[in-house]
C-alpha positions as a Python dict, from the first residue, in 0.01 Angstrom:
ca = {
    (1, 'X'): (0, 0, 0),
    (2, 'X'): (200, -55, -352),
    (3, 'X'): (458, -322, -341),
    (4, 'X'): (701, -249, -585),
    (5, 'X'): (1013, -431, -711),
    (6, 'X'): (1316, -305, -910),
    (7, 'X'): (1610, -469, -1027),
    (8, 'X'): (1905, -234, -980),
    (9, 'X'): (2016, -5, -1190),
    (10, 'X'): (2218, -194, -1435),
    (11, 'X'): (2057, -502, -1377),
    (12, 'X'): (1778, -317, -1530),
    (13, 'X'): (1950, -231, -1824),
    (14, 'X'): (2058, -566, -1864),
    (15, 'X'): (1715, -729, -1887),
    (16, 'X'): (1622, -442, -2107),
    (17, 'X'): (1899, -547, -2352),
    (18, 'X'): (1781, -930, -2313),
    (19, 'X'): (1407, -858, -2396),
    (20, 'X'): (1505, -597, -2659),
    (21, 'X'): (1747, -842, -2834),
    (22, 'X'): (1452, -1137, -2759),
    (23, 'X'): (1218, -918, -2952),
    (24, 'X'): (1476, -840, -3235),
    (25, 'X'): (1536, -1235, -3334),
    (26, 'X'): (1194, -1339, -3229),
    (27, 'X'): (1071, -1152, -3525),
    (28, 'X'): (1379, -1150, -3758),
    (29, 'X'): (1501, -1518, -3754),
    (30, 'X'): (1108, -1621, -3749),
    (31, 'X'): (1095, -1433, -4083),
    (32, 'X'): (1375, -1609, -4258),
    (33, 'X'): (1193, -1946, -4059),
    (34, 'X'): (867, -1901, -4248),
    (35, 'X'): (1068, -1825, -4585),
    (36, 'X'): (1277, -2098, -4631),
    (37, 'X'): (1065, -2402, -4459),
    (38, 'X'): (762, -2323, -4684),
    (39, 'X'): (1006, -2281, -4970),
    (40, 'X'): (871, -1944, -5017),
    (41, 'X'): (536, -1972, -5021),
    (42, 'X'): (521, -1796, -4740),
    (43, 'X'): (794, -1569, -4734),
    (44, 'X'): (1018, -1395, -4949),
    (45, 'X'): (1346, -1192, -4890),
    (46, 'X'): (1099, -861, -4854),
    (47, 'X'): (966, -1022, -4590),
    (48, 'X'): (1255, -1122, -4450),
    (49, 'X'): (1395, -756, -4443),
    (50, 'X'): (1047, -616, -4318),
    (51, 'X'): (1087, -869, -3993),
    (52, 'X'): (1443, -777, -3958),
    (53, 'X'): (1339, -399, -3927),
    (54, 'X'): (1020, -436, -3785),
    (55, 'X'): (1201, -617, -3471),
    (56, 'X'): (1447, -354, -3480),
    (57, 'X'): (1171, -101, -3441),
    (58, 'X'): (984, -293, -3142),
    (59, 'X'): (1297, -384, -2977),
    (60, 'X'): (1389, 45, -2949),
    (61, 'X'): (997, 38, -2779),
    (62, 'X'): (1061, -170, -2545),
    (63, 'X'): (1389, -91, -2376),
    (64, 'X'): (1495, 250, -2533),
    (65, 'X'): (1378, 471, -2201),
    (66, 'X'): (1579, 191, -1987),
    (67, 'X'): (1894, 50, -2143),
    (68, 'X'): (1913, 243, -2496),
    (69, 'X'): (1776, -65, -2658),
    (70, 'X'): (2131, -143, -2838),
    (71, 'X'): (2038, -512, -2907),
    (72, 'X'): (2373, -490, -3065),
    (73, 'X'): (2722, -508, -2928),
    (74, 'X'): (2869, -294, -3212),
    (75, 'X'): (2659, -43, -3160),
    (76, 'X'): (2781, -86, -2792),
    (77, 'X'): (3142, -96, -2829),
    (78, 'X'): (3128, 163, -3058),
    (79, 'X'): (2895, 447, -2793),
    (80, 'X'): (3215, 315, -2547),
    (81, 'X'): (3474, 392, -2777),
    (82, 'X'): (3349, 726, -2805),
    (83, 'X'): (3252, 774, -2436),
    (84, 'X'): (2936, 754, -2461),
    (85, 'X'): (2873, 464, -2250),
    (86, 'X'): (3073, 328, -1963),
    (87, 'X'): (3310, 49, -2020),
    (88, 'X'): (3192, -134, -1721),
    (89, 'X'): (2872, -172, -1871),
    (90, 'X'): (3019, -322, -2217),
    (91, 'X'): (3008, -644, -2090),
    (92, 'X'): (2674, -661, -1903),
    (93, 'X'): (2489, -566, -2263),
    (94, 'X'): (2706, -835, -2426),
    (95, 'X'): (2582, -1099, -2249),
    (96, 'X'): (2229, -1012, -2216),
    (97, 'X'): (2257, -915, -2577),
    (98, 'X'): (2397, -1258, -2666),
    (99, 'X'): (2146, -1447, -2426),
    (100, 'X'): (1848, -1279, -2587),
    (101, 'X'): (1981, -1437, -2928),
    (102, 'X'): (2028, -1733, -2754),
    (103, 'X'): (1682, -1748, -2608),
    (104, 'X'): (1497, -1618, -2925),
    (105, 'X'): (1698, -1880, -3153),
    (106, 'X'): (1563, -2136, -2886),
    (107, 'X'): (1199, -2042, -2908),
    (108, 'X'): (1181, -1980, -3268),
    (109, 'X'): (1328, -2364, -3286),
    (110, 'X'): (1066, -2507, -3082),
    (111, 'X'): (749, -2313, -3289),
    (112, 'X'): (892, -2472, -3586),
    (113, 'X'): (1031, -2774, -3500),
    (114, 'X'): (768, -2983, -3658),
    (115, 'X'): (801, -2785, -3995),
    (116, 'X'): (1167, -2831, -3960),
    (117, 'X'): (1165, -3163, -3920),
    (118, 'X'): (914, -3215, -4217),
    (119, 'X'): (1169, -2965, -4430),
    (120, 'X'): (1526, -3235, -4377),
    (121, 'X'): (1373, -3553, -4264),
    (122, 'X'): (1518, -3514, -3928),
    (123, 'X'): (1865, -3462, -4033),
    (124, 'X'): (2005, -3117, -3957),
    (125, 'X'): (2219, -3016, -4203),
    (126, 'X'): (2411, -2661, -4255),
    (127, 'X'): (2446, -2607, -4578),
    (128, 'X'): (2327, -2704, -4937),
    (129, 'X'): (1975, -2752, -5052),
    (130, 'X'): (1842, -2881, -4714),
    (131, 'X'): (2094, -2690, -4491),
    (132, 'X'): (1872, -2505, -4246),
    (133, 'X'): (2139, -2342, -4039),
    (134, 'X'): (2117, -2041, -4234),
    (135, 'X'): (1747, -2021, -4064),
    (136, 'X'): (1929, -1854, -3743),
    (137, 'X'): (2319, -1742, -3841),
    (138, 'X'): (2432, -1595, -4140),
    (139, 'X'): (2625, -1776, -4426),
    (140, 'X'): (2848, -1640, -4709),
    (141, 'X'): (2716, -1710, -5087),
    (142, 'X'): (2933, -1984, -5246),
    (143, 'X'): (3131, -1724, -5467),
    (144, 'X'): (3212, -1450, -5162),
    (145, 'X'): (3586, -1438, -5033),
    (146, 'X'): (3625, -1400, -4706),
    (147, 'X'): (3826, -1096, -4766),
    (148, 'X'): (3534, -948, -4920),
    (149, 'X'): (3257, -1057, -4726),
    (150, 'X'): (3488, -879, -4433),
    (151, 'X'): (3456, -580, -4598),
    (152, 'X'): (3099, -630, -4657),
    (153, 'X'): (3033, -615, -4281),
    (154, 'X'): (3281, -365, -4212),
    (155, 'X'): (3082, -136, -4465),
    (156, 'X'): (2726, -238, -4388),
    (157, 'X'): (2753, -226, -4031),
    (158, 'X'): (2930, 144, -4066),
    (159, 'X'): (2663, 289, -4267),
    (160, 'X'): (2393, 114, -3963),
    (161, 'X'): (2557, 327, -3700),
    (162, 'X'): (2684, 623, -3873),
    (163, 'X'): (2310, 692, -4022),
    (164, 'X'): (2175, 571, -3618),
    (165, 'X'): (2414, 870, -3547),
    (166, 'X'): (2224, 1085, -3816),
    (167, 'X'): (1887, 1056, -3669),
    (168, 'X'): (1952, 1082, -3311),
    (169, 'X'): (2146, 1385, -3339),
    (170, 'X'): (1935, 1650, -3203),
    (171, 'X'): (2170, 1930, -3374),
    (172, 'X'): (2064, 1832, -3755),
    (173, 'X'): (1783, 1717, -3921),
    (174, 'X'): (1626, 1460, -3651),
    (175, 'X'): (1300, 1330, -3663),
    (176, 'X'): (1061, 1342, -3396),
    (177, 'X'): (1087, 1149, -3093),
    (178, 'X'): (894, 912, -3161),
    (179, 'X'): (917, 852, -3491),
    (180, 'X'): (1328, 783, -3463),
    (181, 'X'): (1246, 398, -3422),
    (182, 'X'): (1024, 379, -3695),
    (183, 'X'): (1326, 538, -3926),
    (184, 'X'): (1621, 307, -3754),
    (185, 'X'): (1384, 20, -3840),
    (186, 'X'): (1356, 118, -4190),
    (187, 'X'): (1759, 192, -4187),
    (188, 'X'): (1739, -181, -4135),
    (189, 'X'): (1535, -295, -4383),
    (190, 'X'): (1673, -86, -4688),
    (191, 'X'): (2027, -208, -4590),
    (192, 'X'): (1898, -568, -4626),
    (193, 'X'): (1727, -484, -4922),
    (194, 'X'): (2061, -301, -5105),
    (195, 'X'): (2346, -540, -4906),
    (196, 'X'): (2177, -870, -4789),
    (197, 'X'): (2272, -1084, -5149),
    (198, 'X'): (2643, -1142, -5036),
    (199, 'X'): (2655, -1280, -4668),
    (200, 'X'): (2269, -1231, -4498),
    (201, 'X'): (2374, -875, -4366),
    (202, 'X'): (2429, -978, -4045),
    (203, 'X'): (2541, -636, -3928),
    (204, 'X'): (2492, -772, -3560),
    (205, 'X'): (2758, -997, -3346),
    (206, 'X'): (2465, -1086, -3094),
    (207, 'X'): (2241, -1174, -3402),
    (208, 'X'): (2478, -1399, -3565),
    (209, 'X'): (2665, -1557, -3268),
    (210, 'X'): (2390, -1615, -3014),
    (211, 'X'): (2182, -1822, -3330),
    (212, 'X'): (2501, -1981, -3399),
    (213, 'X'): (2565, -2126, -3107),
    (214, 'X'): (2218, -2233, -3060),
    (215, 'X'): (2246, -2429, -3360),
    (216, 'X'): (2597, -2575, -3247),
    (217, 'X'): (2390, -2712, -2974),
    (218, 'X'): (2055, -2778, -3079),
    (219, 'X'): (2174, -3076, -3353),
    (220, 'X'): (2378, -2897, -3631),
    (221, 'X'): (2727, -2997, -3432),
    (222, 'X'): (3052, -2818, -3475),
    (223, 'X'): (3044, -2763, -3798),
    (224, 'X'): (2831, -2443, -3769),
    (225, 'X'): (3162, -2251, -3653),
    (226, 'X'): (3403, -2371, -3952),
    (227, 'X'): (3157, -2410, -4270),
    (228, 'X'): (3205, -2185, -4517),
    (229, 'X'): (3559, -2162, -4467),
    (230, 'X'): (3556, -2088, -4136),
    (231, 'X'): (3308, -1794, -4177),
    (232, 'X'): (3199, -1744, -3825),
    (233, 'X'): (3426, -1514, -3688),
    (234, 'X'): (3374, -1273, -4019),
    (235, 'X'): (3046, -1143, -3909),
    (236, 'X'): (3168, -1075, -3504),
    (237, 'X'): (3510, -853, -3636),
    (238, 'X'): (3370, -705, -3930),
    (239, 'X'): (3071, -561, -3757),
    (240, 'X'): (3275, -499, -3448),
    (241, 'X'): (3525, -284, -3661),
    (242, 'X'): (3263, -128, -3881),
    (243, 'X'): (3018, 12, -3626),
    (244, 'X'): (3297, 200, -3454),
    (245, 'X'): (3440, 301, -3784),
    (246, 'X'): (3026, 449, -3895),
    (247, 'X'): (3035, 619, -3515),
    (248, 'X'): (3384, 805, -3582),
    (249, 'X'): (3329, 867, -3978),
    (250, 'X'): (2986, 1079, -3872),
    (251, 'X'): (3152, 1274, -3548),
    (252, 'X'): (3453, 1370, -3786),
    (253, 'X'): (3235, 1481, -4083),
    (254, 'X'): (2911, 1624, -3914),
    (255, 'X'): (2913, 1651, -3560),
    (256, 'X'): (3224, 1808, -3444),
    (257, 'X'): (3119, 2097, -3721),
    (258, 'X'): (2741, 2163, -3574),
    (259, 'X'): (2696, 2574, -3516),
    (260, 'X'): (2653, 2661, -3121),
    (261, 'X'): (2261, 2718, -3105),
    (262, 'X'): (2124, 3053, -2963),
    (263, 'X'): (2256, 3020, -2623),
    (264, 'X'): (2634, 2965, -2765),
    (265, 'X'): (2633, 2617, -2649),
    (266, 'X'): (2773, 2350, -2828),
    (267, 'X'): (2646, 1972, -2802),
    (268, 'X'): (3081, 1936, -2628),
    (269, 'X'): (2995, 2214, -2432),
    (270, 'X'): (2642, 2095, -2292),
    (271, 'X'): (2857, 1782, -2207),
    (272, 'X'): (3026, 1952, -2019),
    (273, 'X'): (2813, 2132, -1834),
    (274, 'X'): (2585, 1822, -1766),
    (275, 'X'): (2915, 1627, -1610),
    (276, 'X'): (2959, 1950, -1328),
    (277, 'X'): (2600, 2032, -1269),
    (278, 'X'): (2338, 1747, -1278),
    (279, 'X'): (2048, 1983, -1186),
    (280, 'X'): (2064, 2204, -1456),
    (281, 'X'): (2106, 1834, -1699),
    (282, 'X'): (1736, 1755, -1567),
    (283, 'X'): (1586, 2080, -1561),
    (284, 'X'): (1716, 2138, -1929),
    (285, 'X'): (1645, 1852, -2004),
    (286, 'X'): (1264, 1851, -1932),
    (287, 'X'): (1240, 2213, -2080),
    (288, 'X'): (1306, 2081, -2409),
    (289, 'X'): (1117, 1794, -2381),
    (290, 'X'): (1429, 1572, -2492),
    (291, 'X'): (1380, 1180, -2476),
    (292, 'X'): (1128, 902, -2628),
    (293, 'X'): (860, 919, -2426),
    (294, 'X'): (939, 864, -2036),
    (295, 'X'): (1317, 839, -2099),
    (296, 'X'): (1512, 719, -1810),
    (297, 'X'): (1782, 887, -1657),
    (298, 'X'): (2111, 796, -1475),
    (299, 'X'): (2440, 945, -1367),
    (300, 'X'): (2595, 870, -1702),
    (301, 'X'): (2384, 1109, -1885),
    (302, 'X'): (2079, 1101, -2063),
    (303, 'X'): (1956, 813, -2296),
    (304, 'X'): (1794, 920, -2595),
    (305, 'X'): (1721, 703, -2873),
    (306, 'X'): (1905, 525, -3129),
    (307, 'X'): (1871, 207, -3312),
    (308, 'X'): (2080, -88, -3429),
    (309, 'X'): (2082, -367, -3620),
    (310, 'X'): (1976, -605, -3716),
    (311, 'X'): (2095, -426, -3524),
    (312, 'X'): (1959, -63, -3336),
    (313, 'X'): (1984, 129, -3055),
    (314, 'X'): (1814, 368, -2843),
    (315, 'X'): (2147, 473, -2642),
    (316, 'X'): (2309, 693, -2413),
    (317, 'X'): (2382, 1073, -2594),
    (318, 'X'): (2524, 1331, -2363),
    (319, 'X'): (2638, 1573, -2626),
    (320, 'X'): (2354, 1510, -2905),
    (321, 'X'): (2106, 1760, -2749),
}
């Protein structure tokens, strides 16, 4: 006889969001780790991007058939705001989002710790030529306002989750199953590579707040939370605001306009029949082969997958079938 345990349904998701987020920092703070303590021998800002969007891509593996693989509560708040995922889970995936940052930043600290030490003499310092904070949350360039470096989050963080809207939608020009991680993960690194001079593109609240705490906590004090002008609240309200603003800018100029397919459904329309007749969302479901794999399903609709950023998603997509 097979024993077999299982968390509960959104317990589930929640580790899924932990290990998915883990996975995502693991890789992406480790990157910027192995940059600036060999002083670039071994590392530069290519890299740095590749780790970010490599993570991304891993992270979408390993929890997009269970949770959606967010790893990012922007990409979460904005799939609530436009009911595509139940507020009551909103702040489940924001804590295991922000405890798998917390975690990662922890064990990426501890592999380096000897290299850190031999980097600052011991003293942890946040900024300037031995500042090593910037190892695990995001800092603004000496010259950036903090006016514009909220509008560089606002924008950079749109673009993540209006294109993550792009290549999940099953109605345009998606990419195979998949392959969709593999393209969100690249989303990541080109954005780094085009908007990562100004502030570190955090485009992420778990990915700059969970390391920042960490940090608060770990030797670098206080001071984490008001250097730079008090920059540490930029990168959770931009982001915030910007990945709902990239969800609502692609539904009002693409989606809402798709052409019904042969059957005269719309993706609204499929939602609607999917909320009144669960059978036919499973049968229809499996016809078309829809999903990542072994996608997971639940009474709020089928996940399919998305990606976020450093921040992706694989998330839940009623109407993009």
């Amino acid at each position: 006889m097979t024993f077999r345990f299982r968390f509960p349904s959104l317990m589930r998701e929640a580790a899924a969001e932990f290990a998915a987020t883990f996975i995502l920092l693991t890789f992406g703070i480790g990157s910027v780790a192995q940059m600036v303590l060999s002083k670039g021998k071994f590392g530069t800002f290519f890299s740095v991007n590749f780790g970010w969007g490599i993570g991304v891509t891993l992270g979408c593996y390993w929890a997009g058939g269970i949770s959606g693989a967010h790893m990012n509560p922007a990409v979460t708040l904005a799939f609530a705001v436009v009911g595509r995922l139940p507020w009551k889970k909103v702040p489940v995936y924001w804590m295991a989002q922000m405890l798998g940052a917390f975690v990662a930043s922890a064990c990426v600290y501890g592999v380096y710790y000897d290299a850190l030490n031999a980097f600052d003499g011991g003293v942890r310092q946040i900024l300037g030529d031995s500042g090593t904070a910037g190892i695990w949350a995001t800092y603004p360039q000496s010259f950036l306002s903090t006016w514009n470096g909220l509008g560089d989050q606002v924008f950079a963080t749109a673009l993540l989750v209006g294109c993550v809207f792009a290549i999940v939608d099953k109605n345009n020009n998606a990419p195979d199953q998949g392959v969709a991680p593999v393209m969100i993960g690249l989303l990541v690194f080109v954005i780094g590579a085009t908007f990562g001079f100004n502030c570190g593109y955090a485009i992420n609240p778990a990915r700059d707040l969970g390391p920042r705490l960490f940090t608060a906590v770990a030797g670098w004090g206080s001071g984490v939370f008001t250097a730079a002008n008090n920059w540490s609240w930029v990168p959770v309200v931009g982001c915030m605001l910007g990945g709902v603003l990239g969800a609502l800018v692609y539904i009002v100029l693409i989606e809402i306009h798709h052409v019904p397919g042969d059957d005269g459904e719309t993706g609204y329309e499929l939602q609607s029949v999917f909320s009144t007749n669960p059978e036919f969302t499973r049968s229809r479901t499996q016809e078309n082969g829809l999903g990542m794999g072994n996608m997971a399903f639940t009474e709020d609709g089928m996940r399919q997958l998305t990606c976020q950023g450093p921040t992706m998603s694989v998330v839940e997509k009623t109407s993009q079938l």
